[in-house]
C-alpha positions as CSV (number, residue, x, y, z in Angstrom):
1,X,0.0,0.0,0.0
2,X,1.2,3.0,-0.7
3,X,0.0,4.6,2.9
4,X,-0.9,3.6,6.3
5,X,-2.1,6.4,7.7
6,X,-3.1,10.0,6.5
7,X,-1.8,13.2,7.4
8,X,-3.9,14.6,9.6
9,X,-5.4,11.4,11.8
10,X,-1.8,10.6,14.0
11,X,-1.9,12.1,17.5
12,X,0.3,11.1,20.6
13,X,-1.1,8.0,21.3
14,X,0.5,6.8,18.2
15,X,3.6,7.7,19.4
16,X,6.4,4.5,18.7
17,X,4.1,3.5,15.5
18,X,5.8,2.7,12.1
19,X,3.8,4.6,9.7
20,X,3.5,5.4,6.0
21,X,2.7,8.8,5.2
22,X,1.8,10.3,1.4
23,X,1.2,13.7,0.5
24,X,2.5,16.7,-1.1
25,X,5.5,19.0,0.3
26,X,3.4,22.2,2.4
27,X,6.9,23.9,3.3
28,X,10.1,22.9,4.4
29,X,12.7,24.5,6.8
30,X,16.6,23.9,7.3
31,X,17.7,24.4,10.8
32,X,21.6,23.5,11.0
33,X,21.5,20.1,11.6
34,X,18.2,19.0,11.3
35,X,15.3,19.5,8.7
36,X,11.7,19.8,8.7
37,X,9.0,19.2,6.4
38,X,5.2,19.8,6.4
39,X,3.5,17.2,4.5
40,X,0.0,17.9,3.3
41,X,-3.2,16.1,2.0
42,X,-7.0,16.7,2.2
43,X,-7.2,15.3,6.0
44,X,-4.3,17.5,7.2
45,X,-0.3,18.1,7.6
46,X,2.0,16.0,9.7
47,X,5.8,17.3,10.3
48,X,8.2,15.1,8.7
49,X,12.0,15.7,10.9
50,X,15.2,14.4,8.7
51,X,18.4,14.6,10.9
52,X,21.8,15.3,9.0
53,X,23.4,13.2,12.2
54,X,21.5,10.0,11.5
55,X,20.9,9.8,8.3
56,X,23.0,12.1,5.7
57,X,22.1,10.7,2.3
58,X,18.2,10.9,3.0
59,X,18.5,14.4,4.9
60,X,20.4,16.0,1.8
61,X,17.7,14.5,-0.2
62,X,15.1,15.8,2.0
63,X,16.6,19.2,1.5
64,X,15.8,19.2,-2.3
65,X,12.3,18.6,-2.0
66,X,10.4,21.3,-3.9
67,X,7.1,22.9,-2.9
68,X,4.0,20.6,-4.3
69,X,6.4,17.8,-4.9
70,X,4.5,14.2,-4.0
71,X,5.8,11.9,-1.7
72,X,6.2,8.7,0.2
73,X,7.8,8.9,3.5
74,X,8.3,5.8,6.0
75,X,9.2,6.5,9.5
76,X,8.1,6.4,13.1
77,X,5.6,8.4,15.2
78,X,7.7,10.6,18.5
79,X,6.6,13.2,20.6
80,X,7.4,16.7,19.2
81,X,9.5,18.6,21.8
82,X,7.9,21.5,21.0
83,X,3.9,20.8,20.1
84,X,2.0,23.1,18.2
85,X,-1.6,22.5,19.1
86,X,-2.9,24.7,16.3
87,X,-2.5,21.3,14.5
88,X,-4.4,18.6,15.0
89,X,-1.4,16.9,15.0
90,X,0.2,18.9,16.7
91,X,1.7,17.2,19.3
92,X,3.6,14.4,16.8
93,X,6.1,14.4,14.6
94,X,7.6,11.5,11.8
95,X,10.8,10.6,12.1
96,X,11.7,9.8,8.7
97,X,13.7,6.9,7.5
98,X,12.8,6.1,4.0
99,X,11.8,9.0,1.2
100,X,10.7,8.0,-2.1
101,X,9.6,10.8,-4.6
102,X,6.2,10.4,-6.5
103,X,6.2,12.9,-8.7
104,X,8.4,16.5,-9.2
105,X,6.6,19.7,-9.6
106,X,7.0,23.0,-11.0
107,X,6.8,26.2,-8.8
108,X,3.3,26.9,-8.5
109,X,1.7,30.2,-9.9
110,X,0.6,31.3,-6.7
111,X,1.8,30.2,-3.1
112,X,-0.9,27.5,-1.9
113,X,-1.6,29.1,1.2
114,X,-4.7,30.4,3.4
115,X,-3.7,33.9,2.3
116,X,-2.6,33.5,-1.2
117,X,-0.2,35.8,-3.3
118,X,-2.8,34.7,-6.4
119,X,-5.4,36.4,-7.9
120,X,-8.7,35.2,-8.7
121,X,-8.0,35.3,-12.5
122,X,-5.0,33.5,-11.9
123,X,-6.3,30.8,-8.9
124,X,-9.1,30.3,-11.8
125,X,-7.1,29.2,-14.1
126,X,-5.2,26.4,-11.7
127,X,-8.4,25.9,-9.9
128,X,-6.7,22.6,-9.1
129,X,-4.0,23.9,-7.0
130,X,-6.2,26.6,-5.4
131,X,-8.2,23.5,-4.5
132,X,-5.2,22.4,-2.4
133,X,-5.6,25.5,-0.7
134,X,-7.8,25.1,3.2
135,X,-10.1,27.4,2.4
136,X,-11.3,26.2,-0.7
137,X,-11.2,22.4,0.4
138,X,-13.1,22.8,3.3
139,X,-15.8,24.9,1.0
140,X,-16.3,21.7,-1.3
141,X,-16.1,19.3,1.9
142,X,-18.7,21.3,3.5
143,X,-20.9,20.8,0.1
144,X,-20.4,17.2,0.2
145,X,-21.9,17.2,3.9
146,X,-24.9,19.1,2.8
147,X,-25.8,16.9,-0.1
148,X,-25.5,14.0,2.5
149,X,-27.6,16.0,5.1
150,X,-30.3,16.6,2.2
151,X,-30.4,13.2,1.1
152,X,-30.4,11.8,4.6
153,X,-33.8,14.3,5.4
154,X,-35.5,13.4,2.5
155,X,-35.2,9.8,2.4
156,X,-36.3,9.9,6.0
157,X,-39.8,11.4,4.5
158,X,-39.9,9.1,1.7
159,X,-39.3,11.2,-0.9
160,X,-37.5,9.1,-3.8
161,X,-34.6,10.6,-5.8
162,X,-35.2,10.5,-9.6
163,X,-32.5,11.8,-12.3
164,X,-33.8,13.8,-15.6
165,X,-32.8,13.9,-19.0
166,X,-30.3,16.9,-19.2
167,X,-31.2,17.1,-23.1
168,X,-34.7,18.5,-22.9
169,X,-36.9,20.6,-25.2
170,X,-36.8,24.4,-25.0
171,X,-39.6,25.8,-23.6
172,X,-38.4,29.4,-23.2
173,X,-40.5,30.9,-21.2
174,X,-37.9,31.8,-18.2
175,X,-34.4,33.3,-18.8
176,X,-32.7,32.3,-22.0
177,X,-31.6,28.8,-22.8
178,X,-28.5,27.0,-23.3
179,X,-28.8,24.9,-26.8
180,X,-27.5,22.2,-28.2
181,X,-27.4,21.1,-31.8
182,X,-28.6,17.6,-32.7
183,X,-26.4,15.7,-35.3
184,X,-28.6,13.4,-35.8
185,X,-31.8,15.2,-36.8
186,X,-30.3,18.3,-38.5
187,X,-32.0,21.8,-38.1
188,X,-33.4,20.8,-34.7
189,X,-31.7,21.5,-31.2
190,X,-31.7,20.1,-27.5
191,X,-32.1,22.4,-24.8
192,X,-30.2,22.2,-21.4
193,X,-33.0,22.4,-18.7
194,X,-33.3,25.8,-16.8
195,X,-35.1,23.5,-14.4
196,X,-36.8,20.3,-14.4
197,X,-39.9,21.9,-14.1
198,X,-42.5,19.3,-16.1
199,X,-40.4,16.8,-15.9
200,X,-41.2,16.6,-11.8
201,X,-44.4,17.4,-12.9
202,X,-44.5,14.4,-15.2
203,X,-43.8,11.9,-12.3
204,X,-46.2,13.5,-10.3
205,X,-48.5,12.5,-13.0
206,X,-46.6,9.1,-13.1
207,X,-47.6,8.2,-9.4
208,X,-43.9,9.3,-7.7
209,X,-46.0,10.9,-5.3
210,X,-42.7,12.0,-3.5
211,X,-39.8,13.3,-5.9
212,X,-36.2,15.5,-5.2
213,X,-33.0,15.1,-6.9
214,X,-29.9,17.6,-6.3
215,X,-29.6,18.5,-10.0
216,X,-27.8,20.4,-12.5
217,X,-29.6,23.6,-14.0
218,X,-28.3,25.9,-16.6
219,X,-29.2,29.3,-17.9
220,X,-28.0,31.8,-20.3
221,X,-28.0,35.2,-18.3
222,X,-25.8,37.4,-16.9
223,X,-23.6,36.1,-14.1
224,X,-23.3,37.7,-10.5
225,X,-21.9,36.9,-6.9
226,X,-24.8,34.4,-6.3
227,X,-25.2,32.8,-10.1
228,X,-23.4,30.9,-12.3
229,X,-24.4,29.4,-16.0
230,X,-25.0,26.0,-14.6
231,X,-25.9,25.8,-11.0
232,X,-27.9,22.9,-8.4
233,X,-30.6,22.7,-7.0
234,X,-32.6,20.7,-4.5
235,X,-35.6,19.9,-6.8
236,X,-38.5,18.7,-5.0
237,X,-42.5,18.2,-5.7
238,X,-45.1,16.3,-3.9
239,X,-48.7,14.9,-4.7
240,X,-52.0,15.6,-2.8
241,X,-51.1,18.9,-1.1
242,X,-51.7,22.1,-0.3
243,X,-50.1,25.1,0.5
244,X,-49.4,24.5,3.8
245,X,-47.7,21.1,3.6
246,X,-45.4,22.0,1.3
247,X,-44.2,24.7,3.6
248,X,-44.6,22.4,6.8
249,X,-42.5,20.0,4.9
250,X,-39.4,22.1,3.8
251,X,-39.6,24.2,6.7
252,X,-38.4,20.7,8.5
253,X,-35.4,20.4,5.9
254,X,-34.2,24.2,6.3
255,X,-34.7,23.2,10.2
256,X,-32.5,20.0,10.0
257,X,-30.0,21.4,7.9
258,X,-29.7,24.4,10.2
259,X,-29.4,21.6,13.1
260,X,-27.1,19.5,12.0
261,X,-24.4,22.1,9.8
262,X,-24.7,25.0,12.1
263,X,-26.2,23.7,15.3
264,X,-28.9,26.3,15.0
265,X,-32.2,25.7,16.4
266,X,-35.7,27.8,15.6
267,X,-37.6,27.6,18.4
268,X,-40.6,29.9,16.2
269,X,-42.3,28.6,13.2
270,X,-41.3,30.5,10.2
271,X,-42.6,34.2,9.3
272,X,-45.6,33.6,6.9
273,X,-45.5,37.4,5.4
274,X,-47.6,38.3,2.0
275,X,-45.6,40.0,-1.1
276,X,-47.6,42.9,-0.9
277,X,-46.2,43.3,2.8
278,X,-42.8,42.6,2.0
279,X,-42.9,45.4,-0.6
280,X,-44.8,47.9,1.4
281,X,-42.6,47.7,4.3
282,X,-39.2,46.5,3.2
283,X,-39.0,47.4,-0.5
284,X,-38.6,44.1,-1.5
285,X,-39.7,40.4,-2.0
286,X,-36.3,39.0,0.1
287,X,-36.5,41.0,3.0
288,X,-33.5,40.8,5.2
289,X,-34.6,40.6,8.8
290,X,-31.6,40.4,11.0
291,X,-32.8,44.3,11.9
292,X,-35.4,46.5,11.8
293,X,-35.5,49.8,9.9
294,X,-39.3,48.8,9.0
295,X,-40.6,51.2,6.6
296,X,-42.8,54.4,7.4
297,X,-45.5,55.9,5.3
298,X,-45.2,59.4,5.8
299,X,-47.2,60.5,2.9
300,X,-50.4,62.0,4.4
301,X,-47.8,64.0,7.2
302,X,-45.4,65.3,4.8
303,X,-47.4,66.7,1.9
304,X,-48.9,70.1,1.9
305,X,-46.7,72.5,3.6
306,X,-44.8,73.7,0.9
307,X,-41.4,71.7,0.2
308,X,-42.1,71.2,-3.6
309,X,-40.2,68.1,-3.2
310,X,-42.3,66.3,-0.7
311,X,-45.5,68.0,-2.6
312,X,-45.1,66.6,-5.8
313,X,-44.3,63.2,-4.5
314,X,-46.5,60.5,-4.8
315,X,-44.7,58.5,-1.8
316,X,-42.7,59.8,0.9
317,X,-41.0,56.6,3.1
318,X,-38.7,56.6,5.8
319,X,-36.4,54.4,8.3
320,X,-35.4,55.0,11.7
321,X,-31.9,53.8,11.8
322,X,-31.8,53.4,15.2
323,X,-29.2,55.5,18.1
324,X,-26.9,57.3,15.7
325,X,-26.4,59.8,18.1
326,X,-22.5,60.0,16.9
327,X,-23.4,59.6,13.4
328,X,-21.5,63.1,11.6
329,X,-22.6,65.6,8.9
330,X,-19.9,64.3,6.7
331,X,-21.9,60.4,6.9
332,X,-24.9,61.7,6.5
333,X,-23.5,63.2,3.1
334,X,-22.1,60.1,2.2
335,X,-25.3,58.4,2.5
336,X,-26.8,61.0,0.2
337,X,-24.3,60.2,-2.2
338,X,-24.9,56.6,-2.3
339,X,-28.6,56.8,-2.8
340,X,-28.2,59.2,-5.8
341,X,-26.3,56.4,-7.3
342,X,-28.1,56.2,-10.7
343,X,-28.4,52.3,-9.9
344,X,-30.7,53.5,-7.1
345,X,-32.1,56.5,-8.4
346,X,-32.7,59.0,-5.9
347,X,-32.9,62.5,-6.1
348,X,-32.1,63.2,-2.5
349,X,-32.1,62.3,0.9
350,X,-34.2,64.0,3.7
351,X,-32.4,63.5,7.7
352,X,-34.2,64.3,11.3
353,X,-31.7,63.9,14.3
354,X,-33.5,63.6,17.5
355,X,-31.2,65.3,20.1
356,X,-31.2,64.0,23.3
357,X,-32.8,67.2,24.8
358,X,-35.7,66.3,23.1
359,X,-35.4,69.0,20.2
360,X,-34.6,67.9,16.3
361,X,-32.0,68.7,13.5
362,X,-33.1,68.3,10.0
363,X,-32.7,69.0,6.5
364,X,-36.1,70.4,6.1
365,X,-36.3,72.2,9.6
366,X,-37.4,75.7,7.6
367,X,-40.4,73.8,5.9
368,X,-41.8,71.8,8.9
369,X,-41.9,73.4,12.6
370,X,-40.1,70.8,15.8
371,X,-44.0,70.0,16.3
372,X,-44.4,69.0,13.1
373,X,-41.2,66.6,12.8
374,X,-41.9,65.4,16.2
375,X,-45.5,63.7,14.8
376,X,-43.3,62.1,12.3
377,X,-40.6,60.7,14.8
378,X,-43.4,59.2,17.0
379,X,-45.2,57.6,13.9
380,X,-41.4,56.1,13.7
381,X,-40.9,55.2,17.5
382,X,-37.8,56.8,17.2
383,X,-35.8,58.2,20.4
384,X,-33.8,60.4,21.6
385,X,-30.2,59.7,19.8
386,X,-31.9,58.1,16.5
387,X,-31.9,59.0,12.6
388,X,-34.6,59.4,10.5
389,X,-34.1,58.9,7.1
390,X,-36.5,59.8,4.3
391,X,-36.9,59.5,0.7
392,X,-39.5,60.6,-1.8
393,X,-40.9,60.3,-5.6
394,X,-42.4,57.4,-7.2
395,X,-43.7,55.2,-5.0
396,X,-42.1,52.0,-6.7
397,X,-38.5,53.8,-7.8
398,X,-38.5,54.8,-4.3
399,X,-39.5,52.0,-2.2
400,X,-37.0,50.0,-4.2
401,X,-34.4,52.9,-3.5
402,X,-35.4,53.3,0.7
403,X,-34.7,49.3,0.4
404,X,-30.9,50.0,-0.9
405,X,-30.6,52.6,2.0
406,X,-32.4,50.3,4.8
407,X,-29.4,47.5,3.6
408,X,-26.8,50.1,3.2
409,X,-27.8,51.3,7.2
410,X,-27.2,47.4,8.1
411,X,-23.8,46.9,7.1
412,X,-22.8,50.5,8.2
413,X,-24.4,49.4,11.8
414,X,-23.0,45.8,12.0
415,X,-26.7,44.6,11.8
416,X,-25.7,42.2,9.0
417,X,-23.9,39.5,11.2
418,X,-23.3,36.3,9.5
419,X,-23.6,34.0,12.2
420,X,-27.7,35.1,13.0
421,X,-30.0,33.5,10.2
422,X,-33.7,34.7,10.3
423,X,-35.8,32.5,7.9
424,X,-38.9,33.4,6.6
425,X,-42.0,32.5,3.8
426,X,-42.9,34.9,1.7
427,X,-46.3,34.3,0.2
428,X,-49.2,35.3,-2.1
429,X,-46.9,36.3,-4.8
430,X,-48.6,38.0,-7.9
431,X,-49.3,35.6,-10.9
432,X,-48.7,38.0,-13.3
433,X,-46.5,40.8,-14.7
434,X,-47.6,43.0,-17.3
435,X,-44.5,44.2,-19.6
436,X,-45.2,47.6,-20.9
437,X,-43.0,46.9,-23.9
438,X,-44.4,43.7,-25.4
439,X,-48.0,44.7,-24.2
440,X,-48.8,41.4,-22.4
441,X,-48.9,39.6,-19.2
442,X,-45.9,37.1,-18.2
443,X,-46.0,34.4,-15.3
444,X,-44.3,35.9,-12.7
445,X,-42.9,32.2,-11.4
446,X,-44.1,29.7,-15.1
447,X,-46.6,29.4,-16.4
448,X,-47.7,25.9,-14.3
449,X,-48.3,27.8,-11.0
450,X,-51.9,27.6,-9.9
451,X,-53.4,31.0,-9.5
452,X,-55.4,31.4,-5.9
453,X,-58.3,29.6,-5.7
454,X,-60.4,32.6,-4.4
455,X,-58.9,35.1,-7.8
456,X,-59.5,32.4,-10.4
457,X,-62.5,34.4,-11.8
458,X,-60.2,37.5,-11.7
459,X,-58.2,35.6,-14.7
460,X,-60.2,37.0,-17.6
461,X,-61.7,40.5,-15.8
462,X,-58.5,41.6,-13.9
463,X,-55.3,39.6,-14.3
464,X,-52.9,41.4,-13.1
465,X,-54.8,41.2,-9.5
466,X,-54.7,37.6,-9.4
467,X,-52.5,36.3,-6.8
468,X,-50.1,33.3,-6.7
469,X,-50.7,30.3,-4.9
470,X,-46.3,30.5,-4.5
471,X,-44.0,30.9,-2.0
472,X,-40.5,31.3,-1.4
473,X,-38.0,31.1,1.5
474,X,-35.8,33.5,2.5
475,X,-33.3,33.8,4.8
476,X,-31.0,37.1,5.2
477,X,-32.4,38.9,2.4
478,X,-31.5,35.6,0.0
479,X,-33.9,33.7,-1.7
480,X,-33.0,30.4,-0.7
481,X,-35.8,28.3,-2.9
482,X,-39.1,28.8,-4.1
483,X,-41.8,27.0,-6.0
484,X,-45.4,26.9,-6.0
485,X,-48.8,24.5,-6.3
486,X,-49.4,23.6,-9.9
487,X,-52.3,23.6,-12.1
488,X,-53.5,20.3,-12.4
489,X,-56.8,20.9,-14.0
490,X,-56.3,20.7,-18.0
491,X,-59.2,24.0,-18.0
492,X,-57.4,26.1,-15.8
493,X,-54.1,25.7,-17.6
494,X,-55.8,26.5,-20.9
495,X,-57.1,29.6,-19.4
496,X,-53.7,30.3,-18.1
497,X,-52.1,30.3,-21.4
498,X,-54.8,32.1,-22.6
499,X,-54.2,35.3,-20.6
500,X,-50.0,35.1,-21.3
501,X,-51.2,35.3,-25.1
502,X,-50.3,31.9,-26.4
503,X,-52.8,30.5,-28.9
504,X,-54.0,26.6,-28.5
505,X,-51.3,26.1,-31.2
506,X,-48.2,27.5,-29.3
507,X,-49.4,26.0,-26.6
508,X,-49.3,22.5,-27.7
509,X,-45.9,22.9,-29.9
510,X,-44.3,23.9,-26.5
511,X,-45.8,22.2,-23.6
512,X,-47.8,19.4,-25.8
513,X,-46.7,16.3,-23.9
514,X,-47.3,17.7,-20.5
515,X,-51.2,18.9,-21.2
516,X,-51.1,15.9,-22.9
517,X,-50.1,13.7,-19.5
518,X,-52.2,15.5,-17.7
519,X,-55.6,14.0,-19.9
520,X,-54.6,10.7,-18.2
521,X,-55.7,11.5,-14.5
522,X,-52.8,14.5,-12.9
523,X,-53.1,14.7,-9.1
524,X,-53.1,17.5,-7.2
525,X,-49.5,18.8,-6.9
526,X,-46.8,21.1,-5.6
527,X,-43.1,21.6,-4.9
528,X,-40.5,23.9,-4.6
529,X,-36.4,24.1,-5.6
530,X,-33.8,25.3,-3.4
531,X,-30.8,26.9,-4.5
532,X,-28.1,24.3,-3.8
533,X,-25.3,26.6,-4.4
534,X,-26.7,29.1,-2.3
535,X,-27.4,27.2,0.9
536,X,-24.4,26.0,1.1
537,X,-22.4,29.1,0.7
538,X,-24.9,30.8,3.6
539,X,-23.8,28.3,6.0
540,X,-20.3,29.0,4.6
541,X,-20.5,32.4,5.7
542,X,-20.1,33.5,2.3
543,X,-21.9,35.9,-0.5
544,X,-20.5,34.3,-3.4
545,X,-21.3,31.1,-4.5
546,X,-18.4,30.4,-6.6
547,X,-16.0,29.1,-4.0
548,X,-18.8,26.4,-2.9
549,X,-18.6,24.8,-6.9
550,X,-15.3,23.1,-7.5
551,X,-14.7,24.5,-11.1
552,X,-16.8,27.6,-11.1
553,X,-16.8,30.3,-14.6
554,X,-16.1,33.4,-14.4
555,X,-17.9,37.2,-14.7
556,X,-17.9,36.3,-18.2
557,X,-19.0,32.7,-18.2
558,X,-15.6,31.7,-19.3
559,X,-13.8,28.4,-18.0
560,X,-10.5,30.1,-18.0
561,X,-8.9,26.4,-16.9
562,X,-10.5,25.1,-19.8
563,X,-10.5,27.9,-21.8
564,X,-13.9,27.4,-23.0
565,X,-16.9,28.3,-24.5
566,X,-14.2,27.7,-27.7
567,X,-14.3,27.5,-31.0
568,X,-15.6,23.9,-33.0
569,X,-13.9,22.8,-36.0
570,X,-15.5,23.2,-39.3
571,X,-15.5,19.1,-39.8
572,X,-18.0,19.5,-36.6
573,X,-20.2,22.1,-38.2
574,X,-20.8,20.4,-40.9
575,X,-21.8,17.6,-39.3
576,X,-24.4,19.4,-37.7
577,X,-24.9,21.0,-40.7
578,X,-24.5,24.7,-39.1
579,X,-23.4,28.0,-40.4
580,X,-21.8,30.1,-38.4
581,X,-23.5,33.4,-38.5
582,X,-19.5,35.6,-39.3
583,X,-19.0,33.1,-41.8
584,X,-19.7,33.6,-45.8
């Protein structure tokens, strides 16, 4: 065998143990006489001791060891005289009395440390050896132990776990697809699945009253800190539910996860709060709640004293930010700044200090009288020490804009800690969204989520009031997952397609085989998918979900390891009879 042990199980009760130790060289350090080596592998590093006294030959070998070069060392487990228990072994050492190189290496682009000399362009590109690196490991060890914990959870319910196809038909609907040419019947084309949507739905209708898989998901769309082209997700749908025991349901997975990765317990059922509430008080439909700030309509109080500004407004909102008594002039500014970024949008930003004394410095103090501004500050609870802060214009732009500011408050207060997690559903989503430019309605979710049973006859007279029978979890202002109850009756989805403008033909050239499932007896169903990625980086304590995958793209959606999307050859064009469109 090529090793006995690994390099980070031996502790001091191994101590007069012959061993045999692989791994690749960590660091090593000539002291006179005597020379050290840290040898590393996924489990750990153990020091390796070669003693010029002892053993010459194999210590002047010892001493041309390269960084990353991989090893075999044979030796015997002693007490270190002086123990580092920073280690987990620590307290050992090898004394080494055989050394066989495995393999040479080249000096690495980037030192293979905890704080790296590499950028991210460059650890990217040798995303092999920055998976050497601690940090990085321990990120793709911790996604192993979720997928276990996952799998674990919903076996224990009896959900079953069911792969599908990855070559799909496009339905696009969603965000723009990822295709695939087929060779075989020229002029057509695969698509890779944004989700598998009908699919799940499909075994619903099959009898798999209980489905999930961790699956692969891809879409074509601009990339950020939380996305990636192809991503996972936990993919999930049940049979004969409702609303609630869906939510009952995956409220116990988010529980046990929390348990068993983060020893976090929820002693209160989730928040239940409606979209329209999430909007009308935070701004938005992930509503981080680690802290208040809860929004303030000061509409009817501000308007009519003569600050054009406020007058012509057709929403005035504001946040108490809480004791800011030592909060300066020059920060206040800065926040004006920030909010009149033009990815926010606002033309301003409106301040009330209340002193300690009980009297109040503001921005508009020559338009409103200390009575006046102290009516607003008790609609706020605010106290003595706090900030007001207070933005106005469009009620939309600036509810959106009051929700930037809210979050911008948190981080500037420390009231975005990453080790408190505050779950919640948000629910009664809208069905619909009307797009000014195309003139029509699109699902807000797909076009396979049930409407609410008490607005189905507002789906001809008034569609855009007709709320979702959807939900979504989210936890520290992240959507974690979301999904919805599906239409299961053939009439309802005909009348769903009806209002997003597809005629009977469209609709059975795109989602054909699942109406046509559905004629043979669908049951009542629902699910929801969960951001794999995304969960795991949260209980990572990080934003980015990129570290979490083990070969991740880039802003670009470039492979810069593989150097890929690339160019085909033509001999592969014309095999699937394409064209390329810069090509005569």
């Amino acid at each position: 065998m090529y090793r006995t042990n690994t390099c980070g199980e031996l502790k001091i009760t191994n101590a007069g143990q012959d061993v045999i130790l692989c791994g690749w060289i960590q660091k090593s350090r000539d002291l006179g006489g005597m020379t050290f080596v840290d040898l590393r592998d996924r489990y750990g590093i153990t020091q390796l001791v070669f003693n010029m006294e002892t053993n010459k030959e194999l210590c002047e070998k010892a001493r041309k060891l390269g960084r990353e070069f991989v090893v075999q060392v044979k030796g015997k487990v002693r007490e270190r005289s002086n123990k580092n228990f920073k280690m987990e072994t620590g307290e050992i050492e090898i004394d080494v009395n055989e050394l066989n190189i495995l393999n040479r290496s080249e000096i690495p682009p980037f030192t293979i440390e905890e704080d790296t000399d590499g950028g991210e362009e460059l650890r990217m590109k040798f995303r092999y050896l920055d998976l050497r690196r601690n940090t990085v490991k321990n990120n793709i060890l911790l996604r192993h132990r979720v997928s276990q914990e996952v799998r674990k959870y919903m076996d224990s319910i009896g959900f079953v776990e069911v792969e599908t196809p990855v070559l799909i038909k496009s339905t696009p609907e969603g965000a723009r697809d990822f295709v695939v040419p087929s060779r075989m019947q020229p002029g057509t084309f695969y698509a890779l699945p944004q989700s598998p949507q009908t699919l799940k739905q499909l075994l619903m209708v099959a009898g798999f009253d209980r489905y999930f898989q961790i699956v692969k998901c891809f879409r074509d769309e601009d990339l950020r800190a939380d996305r990636q082209p192809e991503f996972s997700q936990i993919d999930c749908e049940m049979s004969f539910v409702e609303r609630n025991d869906i939510l009952e349901t995956f409220e116990g997975l988010a529980r046990f996860l929390f348990s068993q990765i983060k020893g976090t317990e929820f002693p209160e059922p989730f928040l239940r709060l409606p979209y329209h509430e999430a909007m009308e008080f935070y701004g938005s439909d992930k509503p981080d709640l680690r802290f208040g700030m809860k929004f303030t309509d000061l509409t009817g109080l501000a308007k009519g004293n003569g600050f054009a500004v406020f007058d012509t407004s057709e929403y005035i909102g504001g946040i108490c930010a809480g004791n800011c008594s030592e909060y300066s002039r020059k920060q206040i500014d800065e926040l004006t700044e920030f909010v009149k970024k033009p990815q926010i949008g606002a033309k301003g930003l409106i301040y009330i200090r209340c002193n300690s004394d009980g009297t109040f410095k503001s921005s508009i103090d020559k338009f409103y009288s200390p009575d006046e501004l102290k009516k607003w500050t008790i609609v706020m609870n605010a106290a003595p020490g706090d900030l007001v802060l207070i933005l106005a214009g469009g009620k939309k732009k600036t509810l959106t804009a009051l929700s930037e500011l809210r979050l911008e408050m948190g981080n500037r207060l420390g009231l975005r800690t990453k080790d408190k997690f505050v779950p919640l559903w948000v629910v009664d989503f809208p069905l619909l969204e009307w797009d000014e430019e195309s003139k029509r309605f699109y699902a807000m979710h797909h076009p396979f989520t049930s409407p609410a049973p008490e607005d189905l006859e507002l789906m001809e007279s008034d569609p855009g009031k007709v709320r979702a029978n959807a939900y979504d979890l989210v936890i520290n202002g992240v959507e974690i997952g979301g999904g919805s109850i599906r239409i299961h009756d053939a009439s309802v989805q005909k009348l769903m397609f009806k209002v997003l403008g597809f005629s009977d033909d469209e609709a059975n050239e795109q989602f054909g085989f699942l109406l046509n499932a559905f004629k043979f007896g669908a049951p009542p169903h629902g699910g929801i998918a969960f951001g794999f990625d995304r969960w795991v980086a949260m209980f990572g304590g990080q934003d980015s979900i990129r570290d979490f995958i083990a070969f991740p793209k880039n802003n670009s959606g470039r492979d810069v390891m593989l150097d890929t999307p690339s160019q085909i050859s033509n001999k592969q064009l014309d095999e699937l009879q394409l064209i390329l469109g810069n090509k005569k």
